[in-house]
PDB file of N, CA, C and O in Angstrom:
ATOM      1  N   UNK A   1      38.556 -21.150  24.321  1.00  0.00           N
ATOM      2  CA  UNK A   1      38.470 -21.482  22.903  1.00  0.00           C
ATOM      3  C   UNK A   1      39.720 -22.279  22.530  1.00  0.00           C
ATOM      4  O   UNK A   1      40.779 -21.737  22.843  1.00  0.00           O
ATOM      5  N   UNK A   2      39.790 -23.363  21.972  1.00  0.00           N
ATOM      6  CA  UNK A   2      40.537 -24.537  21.049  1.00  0.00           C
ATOM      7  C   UNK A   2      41.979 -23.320  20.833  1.00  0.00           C
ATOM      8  O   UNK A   2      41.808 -22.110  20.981  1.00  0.00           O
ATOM      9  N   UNK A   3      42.706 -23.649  20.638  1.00  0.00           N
ATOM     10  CA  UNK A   3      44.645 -22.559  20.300  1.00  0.00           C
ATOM     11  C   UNK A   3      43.642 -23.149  18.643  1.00  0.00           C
ATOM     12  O   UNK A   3      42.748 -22.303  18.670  1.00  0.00           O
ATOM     13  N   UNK A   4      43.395 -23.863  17.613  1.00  0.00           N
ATOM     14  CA  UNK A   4      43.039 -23.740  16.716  1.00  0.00           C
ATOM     15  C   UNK A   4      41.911 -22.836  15.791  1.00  0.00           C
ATOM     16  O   UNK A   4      41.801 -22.348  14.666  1.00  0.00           O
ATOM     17  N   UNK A   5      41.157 -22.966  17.070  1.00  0.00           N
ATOM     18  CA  UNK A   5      39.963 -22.153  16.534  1.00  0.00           C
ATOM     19  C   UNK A   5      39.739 -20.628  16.886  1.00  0.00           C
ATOM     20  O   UNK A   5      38.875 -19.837  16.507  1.00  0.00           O
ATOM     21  N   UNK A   6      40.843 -20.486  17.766  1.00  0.00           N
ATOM     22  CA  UNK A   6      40.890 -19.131  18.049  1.00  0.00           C
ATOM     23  C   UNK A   6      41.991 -18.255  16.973  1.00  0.00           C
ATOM     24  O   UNK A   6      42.091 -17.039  16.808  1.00  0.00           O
ATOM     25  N   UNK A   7      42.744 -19.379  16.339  1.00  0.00           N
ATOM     26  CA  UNK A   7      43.775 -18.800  15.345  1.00  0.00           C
ATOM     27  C   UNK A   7      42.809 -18.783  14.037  1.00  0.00           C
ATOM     28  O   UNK A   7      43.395 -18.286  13.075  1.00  0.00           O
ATOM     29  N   UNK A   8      41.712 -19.124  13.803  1.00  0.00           N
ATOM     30  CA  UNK A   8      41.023 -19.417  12.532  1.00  0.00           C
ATOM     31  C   UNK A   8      40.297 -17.874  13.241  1.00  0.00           C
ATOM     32  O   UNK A   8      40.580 -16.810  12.692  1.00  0.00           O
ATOM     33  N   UNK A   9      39.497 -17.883  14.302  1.00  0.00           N
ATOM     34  CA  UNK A   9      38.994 -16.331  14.083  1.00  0.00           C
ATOM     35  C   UNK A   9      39.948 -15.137  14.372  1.00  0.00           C
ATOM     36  O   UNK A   9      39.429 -14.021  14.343  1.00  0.00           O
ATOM     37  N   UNK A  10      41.247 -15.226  14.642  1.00  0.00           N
ATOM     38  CA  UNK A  10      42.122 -14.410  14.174  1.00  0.00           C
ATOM     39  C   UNK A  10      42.433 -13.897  12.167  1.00  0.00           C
ATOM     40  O   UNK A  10      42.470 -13.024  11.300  1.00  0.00           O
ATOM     41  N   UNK A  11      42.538 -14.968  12.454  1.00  0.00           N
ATOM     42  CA  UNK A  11      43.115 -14.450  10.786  1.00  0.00           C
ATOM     43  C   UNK A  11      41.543 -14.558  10.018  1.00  0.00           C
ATOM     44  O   UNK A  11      41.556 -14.313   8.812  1.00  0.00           O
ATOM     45  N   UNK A  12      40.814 -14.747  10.355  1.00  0.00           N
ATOM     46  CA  UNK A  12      39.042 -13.867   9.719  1.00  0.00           C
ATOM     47  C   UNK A  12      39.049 -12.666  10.028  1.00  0.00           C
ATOM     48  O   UNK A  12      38.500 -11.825   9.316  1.00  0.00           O
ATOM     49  N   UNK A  13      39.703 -12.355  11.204  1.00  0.00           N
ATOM     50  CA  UNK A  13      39.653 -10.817  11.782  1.00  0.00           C
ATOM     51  C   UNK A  13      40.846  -9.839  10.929  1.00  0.00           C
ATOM     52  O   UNK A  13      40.741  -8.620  10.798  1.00  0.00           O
ATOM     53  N   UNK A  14      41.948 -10.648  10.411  1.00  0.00           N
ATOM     54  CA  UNK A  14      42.397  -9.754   9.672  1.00  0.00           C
ATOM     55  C   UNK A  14      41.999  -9.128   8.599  1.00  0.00           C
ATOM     56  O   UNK A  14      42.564  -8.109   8.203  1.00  0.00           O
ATOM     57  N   UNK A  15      40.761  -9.780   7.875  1.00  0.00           N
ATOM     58  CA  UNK A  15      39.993  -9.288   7.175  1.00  0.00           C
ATOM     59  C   UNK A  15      38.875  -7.924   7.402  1.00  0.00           C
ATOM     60  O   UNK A  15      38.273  -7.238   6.577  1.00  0.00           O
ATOM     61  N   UNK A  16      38.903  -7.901   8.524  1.00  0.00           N
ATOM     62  CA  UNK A  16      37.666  -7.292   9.028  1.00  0.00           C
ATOM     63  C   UNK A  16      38.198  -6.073  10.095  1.00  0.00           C
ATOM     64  O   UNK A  16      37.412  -5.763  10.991  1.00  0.00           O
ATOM     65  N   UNK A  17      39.792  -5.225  10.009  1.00  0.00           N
ATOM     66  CA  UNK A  17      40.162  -4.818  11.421  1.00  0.00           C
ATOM     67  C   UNK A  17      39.191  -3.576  12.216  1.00  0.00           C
ATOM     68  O   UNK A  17      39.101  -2.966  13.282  1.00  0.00           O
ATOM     69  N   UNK A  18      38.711  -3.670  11.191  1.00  0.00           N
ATOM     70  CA  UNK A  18      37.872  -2.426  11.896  1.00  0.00           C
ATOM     71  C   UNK A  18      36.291  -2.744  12.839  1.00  0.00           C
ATOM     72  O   UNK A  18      35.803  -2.075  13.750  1.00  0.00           O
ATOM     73  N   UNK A  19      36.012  -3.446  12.484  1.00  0.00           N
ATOM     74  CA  UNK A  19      35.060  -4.540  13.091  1.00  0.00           C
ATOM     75  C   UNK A  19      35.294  -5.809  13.395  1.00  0.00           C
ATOM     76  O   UNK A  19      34.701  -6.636  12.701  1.00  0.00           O
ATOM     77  N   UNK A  20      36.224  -6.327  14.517  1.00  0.00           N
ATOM     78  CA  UNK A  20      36.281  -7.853  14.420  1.00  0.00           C
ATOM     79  C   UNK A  20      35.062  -8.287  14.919  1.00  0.00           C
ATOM     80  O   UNK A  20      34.234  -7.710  15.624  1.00  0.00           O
ATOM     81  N   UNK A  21      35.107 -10.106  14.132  1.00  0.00           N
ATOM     82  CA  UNK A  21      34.213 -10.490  15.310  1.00  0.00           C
ATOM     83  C   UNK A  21      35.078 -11.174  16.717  1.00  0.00           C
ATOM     84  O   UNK A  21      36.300 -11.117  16.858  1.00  0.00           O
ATOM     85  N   UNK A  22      34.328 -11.671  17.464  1.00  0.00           N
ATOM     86  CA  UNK A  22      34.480 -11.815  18.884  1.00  0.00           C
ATOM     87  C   UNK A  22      34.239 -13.310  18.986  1.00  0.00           C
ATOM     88  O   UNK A  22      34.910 -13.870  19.853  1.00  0.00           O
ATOM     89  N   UNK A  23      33.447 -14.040  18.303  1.00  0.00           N
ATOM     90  CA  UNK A  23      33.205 -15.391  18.325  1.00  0.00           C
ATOM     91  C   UNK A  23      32.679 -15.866  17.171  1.00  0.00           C
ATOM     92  O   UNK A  23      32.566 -15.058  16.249  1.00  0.00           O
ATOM     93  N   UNK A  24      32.253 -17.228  16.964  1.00  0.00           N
ATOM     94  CA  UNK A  24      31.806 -17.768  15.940  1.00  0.00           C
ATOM     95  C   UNK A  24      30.936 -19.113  16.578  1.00  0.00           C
ATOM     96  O   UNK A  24      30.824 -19.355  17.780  1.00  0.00           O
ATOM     97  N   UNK A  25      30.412 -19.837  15.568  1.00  0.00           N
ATOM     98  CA  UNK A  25      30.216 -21.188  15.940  1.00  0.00           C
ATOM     99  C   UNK A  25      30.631 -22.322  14.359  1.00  0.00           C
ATOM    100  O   UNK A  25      31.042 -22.043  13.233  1.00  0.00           O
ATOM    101  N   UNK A  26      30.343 -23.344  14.896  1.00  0.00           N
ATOM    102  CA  UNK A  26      31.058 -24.380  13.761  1.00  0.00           C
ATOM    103  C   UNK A  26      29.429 -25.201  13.750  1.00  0.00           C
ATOM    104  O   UNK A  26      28.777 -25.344  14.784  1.00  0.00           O
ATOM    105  N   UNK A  27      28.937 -25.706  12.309  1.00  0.00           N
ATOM    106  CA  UNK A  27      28.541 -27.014  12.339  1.00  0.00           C
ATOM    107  C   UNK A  27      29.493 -28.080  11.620  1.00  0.00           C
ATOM    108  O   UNK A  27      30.268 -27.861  10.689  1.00  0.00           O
ATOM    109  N   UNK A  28      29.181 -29.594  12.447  1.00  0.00           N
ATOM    110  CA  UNK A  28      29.527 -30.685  12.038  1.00  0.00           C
ATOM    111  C   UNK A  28      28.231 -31.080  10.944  1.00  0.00           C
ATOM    112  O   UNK A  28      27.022 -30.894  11.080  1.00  0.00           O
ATOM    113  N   UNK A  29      28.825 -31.556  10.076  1.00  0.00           N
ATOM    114  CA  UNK A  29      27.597 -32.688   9.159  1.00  0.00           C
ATOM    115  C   UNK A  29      27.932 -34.250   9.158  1.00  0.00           C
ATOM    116  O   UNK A  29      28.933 -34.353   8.449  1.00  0.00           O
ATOM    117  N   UNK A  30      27.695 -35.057   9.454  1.00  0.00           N
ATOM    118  CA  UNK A  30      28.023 -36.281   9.470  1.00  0.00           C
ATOM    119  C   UNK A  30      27.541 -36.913   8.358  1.00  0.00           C
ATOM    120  O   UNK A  30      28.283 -37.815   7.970  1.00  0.00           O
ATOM    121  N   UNK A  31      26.345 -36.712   7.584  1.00  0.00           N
ATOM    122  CA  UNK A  31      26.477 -37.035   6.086  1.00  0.00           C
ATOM    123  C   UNK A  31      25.829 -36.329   5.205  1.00  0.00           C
ATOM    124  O   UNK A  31      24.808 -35.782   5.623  1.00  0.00           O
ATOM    125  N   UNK A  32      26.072 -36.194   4.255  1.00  0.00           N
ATOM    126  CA  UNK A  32      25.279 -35.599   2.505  1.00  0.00           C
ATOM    127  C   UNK A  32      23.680 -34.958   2.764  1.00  0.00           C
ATOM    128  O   UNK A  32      23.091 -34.263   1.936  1.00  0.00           O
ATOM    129  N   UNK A  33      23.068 -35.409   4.265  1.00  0.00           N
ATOM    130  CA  UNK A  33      21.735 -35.665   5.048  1.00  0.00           C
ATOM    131  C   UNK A  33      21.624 -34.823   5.541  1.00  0.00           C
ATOM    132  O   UNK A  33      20.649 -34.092   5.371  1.00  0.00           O
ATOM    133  N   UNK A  34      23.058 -34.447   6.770  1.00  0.00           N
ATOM    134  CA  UNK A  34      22.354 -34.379   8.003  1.00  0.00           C
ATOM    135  C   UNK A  34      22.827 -32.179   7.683  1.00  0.00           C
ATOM    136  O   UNK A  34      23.539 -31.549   6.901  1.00  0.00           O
ATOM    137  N   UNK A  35      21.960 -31.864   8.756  1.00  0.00           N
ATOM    138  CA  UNK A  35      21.526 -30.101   8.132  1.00  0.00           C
ATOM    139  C   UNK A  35      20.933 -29.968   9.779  1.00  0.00           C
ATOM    140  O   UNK A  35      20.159 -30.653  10.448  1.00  0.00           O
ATOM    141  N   UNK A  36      21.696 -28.764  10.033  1.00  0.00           N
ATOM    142  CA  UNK A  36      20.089 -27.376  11.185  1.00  0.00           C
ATOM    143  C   UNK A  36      19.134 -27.262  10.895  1.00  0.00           C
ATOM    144  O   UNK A  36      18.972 -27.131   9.682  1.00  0.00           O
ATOM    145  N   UNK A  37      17.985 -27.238  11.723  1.00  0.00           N
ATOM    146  CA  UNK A  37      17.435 -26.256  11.610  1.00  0.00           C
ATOM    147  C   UNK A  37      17.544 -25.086  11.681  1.00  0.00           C
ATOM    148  O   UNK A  37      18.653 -24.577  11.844  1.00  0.00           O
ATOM    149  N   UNK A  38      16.257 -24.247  11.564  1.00  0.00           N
ATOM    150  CA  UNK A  38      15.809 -22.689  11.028  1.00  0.00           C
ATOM    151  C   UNK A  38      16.658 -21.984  12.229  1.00  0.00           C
ATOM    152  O   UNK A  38      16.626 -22.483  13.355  1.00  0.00           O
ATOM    153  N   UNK A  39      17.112 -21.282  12.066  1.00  0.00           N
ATOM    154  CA  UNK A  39      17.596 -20.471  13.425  1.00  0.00           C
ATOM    155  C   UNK A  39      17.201 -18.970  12.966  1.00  0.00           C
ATOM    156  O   UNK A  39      17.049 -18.582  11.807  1.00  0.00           O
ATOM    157  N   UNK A  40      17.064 -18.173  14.234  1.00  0.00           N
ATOM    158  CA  UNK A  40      16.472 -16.726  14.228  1.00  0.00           C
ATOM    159  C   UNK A  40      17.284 -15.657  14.777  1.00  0.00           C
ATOM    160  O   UNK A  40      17.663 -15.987  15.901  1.00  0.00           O
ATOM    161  N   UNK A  41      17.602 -14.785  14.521  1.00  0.00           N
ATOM    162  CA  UNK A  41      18.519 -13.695  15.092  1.00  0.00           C
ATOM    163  C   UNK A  41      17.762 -12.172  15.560  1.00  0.00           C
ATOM    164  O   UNK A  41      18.116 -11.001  15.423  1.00  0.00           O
ATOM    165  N   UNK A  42      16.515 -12.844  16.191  1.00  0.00           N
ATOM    166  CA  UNK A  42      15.406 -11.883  15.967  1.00  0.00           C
ATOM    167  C   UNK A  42      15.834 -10.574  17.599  1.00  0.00           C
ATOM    168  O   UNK A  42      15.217  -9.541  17.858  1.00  0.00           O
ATOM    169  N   UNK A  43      16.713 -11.002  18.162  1.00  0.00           N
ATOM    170  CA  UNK A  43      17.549  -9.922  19.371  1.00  0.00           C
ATOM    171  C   UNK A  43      17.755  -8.981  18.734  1.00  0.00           C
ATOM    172  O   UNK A  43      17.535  -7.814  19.058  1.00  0.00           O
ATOM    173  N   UNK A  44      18.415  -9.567  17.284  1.00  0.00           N
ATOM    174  CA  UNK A  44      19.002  -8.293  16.727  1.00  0.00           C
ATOM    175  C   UNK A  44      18.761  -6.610  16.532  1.00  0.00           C
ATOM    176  O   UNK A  44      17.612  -6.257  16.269  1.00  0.00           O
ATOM    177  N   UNK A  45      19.243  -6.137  16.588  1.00  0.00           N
ATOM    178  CA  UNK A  45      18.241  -4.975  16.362  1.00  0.00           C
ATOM    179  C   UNK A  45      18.137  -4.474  14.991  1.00  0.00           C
ATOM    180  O   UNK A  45      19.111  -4.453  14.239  1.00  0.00           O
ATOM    181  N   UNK A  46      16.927  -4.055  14.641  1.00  0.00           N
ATOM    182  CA  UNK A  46      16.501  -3.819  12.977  1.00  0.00           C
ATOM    183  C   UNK A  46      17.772  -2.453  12.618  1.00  0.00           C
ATOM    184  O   UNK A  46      18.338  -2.428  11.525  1.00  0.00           O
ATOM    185  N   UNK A  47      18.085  -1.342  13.775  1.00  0.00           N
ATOM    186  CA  UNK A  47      19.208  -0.671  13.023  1.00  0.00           C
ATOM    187  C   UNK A  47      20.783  -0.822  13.369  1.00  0.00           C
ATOM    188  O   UNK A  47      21.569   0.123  13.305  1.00  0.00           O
ATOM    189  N   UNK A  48      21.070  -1.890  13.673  1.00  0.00           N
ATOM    190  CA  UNK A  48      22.096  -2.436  13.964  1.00  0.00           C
ATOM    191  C   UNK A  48      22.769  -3.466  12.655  1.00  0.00           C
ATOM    192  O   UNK A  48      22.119  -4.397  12.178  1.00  0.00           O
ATOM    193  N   UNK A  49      24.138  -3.112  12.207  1.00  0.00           N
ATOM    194  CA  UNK A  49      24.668  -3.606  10.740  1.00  0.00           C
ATOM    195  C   UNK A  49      24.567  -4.840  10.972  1.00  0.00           C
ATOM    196  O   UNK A  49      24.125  -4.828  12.121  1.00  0.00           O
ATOM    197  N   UNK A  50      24.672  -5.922  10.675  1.00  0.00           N
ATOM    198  CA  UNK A  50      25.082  -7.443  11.428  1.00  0.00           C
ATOM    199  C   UNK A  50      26.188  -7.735   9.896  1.00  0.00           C
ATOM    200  O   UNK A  50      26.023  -7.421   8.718  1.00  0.00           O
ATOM    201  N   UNK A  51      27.362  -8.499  10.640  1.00  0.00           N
ATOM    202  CA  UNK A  51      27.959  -9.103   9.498  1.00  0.00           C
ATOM    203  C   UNK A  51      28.128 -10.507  10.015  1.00  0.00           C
ATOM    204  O   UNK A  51      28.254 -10.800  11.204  1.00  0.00           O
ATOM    205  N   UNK A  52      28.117 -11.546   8.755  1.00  0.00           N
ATOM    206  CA  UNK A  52      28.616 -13.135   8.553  1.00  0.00           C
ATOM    207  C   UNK A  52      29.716 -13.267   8.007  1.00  0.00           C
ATOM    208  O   UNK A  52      29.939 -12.462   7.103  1.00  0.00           O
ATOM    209  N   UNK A  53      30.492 -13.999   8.233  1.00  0.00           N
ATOM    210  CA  UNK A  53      31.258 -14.388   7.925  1.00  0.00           C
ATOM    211  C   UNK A  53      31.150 -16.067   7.557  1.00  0.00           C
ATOM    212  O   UNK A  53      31.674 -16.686   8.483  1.00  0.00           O
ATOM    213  N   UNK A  54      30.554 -17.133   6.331  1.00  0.00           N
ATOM    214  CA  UNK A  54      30.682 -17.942   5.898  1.00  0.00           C
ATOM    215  C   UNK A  54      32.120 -18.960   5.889  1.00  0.00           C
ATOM    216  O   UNK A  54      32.964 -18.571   5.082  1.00  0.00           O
ATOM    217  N   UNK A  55      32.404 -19.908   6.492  1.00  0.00           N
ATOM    218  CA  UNK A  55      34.087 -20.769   6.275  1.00  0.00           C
ATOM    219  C   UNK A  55      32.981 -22.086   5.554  1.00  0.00           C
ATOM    220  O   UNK A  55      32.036 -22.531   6.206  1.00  0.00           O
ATOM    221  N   UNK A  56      33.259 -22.492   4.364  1.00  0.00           N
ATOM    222  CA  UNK A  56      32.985 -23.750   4.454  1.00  0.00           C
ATOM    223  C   UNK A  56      33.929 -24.681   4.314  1.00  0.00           C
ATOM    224  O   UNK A  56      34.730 -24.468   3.404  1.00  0.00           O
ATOM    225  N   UNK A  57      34.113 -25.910   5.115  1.00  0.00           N
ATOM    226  CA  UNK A  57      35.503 -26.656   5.177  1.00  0.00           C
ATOM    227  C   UNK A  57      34.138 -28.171   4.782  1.00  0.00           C
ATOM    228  O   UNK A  57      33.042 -28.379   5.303  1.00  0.00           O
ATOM    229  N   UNK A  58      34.862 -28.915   3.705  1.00  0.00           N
ATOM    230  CA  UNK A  58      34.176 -30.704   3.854  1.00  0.00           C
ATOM    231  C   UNK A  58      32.872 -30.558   2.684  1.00  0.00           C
ATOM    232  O   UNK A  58      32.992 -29.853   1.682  1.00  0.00           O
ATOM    233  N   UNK A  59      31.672 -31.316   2.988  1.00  0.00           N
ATOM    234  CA  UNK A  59      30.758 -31.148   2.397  1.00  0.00           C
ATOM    235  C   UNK A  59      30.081 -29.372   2.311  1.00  0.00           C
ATOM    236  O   UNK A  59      30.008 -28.343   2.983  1.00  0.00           O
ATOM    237  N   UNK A  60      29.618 -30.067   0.701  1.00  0.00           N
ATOM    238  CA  UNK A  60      29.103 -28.246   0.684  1.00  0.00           C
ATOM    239  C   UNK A  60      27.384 -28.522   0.985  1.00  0.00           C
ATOM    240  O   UNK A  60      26.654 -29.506   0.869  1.00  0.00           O
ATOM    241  N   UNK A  61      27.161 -26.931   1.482  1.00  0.00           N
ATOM    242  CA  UNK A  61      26.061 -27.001   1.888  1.00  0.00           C
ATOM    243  C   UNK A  61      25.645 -25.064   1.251  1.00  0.00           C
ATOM    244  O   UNK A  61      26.364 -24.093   1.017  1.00  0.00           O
ATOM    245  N   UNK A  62      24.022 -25.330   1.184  1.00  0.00           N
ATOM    246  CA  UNK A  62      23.839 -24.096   0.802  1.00  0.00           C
ATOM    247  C   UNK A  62      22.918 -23.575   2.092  1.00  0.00           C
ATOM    248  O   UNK A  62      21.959 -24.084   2.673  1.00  0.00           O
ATOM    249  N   UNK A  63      23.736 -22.180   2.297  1.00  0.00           N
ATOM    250  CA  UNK A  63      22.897 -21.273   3.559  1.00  0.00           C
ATOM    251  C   UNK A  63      22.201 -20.367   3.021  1.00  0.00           C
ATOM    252  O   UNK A  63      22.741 -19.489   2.348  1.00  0.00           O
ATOM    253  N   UNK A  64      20.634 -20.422   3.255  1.00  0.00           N
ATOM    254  CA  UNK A  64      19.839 -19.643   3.136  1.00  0.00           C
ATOM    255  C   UNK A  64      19.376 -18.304   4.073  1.00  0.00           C
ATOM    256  O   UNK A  64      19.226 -18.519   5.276  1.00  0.00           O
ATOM    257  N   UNK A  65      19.222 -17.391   3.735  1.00  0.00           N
ATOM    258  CA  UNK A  65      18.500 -15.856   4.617  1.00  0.00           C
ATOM    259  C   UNK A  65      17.453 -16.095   4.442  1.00  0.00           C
ATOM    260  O   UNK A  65      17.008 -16.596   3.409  1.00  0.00           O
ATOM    261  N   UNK A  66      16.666 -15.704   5.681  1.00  0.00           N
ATOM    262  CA  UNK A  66      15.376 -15.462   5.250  1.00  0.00           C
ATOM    263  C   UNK A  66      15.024 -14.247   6.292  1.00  0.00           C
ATOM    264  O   UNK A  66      15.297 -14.209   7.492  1.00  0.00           O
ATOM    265  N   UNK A  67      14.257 -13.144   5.404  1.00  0.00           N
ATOM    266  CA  UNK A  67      13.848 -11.859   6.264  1.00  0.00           C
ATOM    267  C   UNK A  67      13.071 -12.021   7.586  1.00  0.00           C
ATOM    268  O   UNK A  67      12.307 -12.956   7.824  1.00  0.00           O
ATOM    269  N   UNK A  68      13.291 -11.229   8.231  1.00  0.00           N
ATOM    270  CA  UNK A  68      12.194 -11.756   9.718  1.00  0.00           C
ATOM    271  C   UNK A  68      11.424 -10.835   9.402  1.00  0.00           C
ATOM    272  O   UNK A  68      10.258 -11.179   9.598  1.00  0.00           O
ATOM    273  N   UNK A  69      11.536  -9.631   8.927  1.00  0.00           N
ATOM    274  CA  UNK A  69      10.047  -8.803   8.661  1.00  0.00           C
ATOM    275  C   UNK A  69       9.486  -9.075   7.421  1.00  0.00           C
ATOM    276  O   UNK A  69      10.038  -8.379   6.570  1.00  0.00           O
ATOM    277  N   UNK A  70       8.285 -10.073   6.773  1.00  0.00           N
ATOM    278  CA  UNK A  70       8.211 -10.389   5.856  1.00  0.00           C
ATOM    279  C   UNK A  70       7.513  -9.349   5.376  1.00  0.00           C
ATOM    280  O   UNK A  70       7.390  -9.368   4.151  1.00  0.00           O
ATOM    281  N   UNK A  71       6.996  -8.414   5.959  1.00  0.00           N
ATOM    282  CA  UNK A  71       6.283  -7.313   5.183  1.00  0.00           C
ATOM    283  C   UNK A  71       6.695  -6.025   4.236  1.00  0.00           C
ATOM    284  O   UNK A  71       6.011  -5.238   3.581  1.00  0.00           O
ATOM    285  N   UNK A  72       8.156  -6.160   4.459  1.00  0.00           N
ATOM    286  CA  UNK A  72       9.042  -5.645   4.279  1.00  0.00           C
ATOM    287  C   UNK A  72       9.324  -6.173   2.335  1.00  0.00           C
ATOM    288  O   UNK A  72      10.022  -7.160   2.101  1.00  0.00           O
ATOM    289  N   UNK A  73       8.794  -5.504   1.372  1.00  0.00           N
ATOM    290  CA  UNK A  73       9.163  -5.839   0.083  1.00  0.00           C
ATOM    291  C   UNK A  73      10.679  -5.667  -0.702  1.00  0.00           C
ATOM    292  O   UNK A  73      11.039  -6.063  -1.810  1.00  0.00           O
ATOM    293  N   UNK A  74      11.214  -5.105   0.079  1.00  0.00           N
ATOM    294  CA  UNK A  74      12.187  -4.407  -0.289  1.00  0.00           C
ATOM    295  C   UNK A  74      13.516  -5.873   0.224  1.00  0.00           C
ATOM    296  O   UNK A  74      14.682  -5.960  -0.159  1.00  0.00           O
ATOM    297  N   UNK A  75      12.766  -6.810   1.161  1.00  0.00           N
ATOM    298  CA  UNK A  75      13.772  -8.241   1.845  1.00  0.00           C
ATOM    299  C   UNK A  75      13.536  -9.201   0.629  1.00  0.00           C
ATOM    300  O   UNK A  75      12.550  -9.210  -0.108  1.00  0.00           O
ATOM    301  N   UNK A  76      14.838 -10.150   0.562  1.00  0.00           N
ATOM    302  CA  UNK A  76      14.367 -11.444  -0.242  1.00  0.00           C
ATOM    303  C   UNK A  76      15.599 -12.069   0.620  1.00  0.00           C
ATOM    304  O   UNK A  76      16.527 -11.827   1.392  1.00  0.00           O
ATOM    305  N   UNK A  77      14.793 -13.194  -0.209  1.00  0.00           N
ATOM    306  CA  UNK A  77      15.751 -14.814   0.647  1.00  0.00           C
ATOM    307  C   UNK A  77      16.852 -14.716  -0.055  1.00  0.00           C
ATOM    308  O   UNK A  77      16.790 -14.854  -1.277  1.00  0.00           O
ATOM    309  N   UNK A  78      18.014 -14.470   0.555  1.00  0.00           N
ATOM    310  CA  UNK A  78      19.044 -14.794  -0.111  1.00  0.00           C
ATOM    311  C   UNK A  78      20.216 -16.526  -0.535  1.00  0.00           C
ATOM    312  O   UNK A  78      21.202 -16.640   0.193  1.00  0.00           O
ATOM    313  N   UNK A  79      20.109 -17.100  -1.088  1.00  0.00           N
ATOM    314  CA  UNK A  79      20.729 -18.110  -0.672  1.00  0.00           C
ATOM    315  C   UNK A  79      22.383 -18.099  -1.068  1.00  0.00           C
ATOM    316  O   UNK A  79      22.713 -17.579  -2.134  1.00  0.00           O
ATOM    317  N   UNK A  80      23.472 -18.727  -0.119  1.00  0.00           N
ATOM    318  CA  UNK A  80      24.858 -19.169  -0.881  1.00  0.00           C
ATOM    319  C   UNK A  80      24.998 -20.136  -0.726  1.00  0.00           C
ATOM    320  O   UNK A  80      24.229 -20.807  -0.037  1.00  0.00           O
ATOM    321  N   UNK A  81      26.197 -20.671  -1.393  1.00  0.00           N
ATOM    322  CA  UNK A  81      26.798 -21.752  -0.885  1.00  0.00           C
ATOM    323  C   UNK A  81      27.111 -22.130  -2.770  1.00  0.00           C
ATOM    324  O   UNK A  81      27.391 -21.486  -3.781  1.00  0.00           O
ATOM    325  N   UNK A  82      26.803 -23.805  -2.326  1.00  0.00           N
ATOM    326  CA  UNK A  82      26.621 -24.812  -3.334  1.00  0.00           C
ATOM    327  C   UNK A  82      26.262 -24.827  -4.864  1.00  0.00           C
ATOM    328  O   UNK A  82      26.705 -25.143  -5.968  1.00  0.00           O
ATOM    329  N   UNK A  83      25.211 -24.303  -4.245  1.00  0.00           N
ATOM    330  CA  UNK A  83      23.821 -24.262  -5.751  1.00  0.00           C
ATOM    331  C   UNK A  83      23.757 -22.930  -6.012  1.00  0.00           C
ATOM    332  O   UNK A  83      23.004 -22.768  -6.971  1.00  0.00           O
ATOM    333  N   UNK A  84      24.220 -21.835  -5.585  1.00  0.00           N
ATOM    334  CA  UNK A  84      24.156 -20.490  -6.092  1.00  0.00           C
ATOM    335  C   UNK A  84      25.152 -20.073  -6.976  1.00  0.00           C
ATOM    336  O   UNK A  84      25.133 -18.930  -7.432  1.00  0.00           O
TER     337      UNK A  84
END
């Protein structure tokens, strides 16, 4: 890992000492346009906590949740970022 980017999930971890995380990933945007797709975290396990940790650095962008068990009434889409 980058001596930079390993000092950026250090000091996220000071936030968190009781649970760090262990890794992260970064997107690039190259313009006002460009966006991921849908990604799924469906390994996860349904009783397992999961935490995010959000950095936004540059253009803003809004990240949406979306439940994987849609049957589930009690889930909604959560969105942050930008527009929330």
């Amino acid at each position: 890992m980058h001596l930079t980017l390993s000092a950026l999930l250090g000091y996220v971890n000071t936030f968190v000492p009781e649970d760090p995380f262990s890794a992260f990933f970064v997107n690039y945007y190259h313009n006002p346009f460009d966006s991921i797709g849908n990604q799924s975290d469906k390994d996860v396990a349904v009783k397992i906590k999961v935490s995010v940790i959000t950095i936004s650095y540059g253009a803003q962008r809004t990240l949406t949740f979306h439940p994987i068990d849609t049957k589930n009434m009690g889930l909604r889409v959560l969105h942050v970022g930008a527009d929330t």
